[in-house]
N, C-alpha and C positions, 0 to 999 in steps of 0.2 A: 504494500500500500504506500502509496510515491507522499502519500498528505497526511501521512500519520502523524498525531499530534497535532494538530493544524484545525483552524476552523474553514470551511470552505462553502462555499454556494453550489448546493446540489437538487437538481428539480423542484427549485424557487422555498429551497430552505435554507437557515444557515445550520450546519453539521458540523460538530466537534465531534473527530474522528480517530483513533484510534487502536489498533488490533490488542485481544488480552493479552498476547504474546507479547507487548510490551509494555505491561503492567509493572514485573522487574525492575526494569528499567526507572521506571518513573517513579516507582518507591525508593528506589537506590540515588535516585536523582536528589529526590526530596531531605533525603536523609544526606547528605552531599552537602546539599547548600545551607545545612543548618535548621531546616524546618522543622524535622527531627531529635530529637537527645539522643535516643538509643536507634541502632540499625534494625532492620527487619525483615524477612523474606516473604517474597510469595510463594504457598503451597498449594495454592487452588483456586486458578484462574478464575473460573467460572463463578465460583464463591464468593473472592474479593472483587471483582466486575460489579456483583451485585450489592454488595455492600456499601461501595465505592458511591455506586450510581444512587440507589435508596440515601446515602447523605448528601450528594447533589442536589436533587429535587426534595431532599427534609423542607419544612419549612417554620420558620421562624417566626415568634409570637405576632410581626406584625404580617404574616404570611407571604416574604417574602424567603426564596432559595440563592443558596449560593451560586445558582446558576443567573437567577436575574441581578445580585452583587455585581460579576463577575460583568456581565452585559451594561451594568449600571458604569463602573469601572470605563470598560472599554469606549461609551458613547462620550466621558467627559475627556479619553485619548484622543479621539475624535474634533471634539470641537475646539482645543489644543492647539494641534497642529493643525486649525483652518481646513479641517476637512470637509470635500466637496460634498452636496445632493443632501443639504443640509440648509433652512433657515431660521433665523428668529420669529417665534409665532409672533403674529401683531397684538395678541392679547396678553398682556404677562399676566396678568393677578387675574385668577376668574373665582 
């Protein structure tokens, strides 16, 4: 998979992608850059996939997930760096 890891535009969605085969990886990463205290292994792909995912889409008292964080995050990247297909609404306080 060429966009592993990666968010991508596919059949007019946006898709965070990447295979459990490298699960490993991205645990080993975490625990790397200090995200971690102690190191960890994966023993069951399938397993922590699911686990992974189910805290993804948790949701938090005021019913947001750290998926839409994460999108909250990336739209203020966005308007940062003057990113295009992007305006100011004409109503600010409604």
């Amino acid at each position: 998979m060429s966009q592993s890891g990666q968010a991508v535009i596919k059949d007019g969605k946006i898709v965070i992608e990447f295979s459990l085969g490298h699960l490993p990886q991205i645990l080993e990463g975490a625990w790397a850059c200090g995200i971690l205290s102690e190191r960890w292994k994966v023993t069951d792909e399938p397993t922590f996939a699911k686990e992974l995912m189910i805290q993804m889409n948790r949701e938090s008292e005021n019913g947001t997930t750290l998926v839409h964080r994460m999108c909250d995050e990336a739209i203020k990247k966005v308007l940062e760096s003057g990113g295009d297909g992007i305006d100011a609404h004409p109503v600010q306080n409604a």
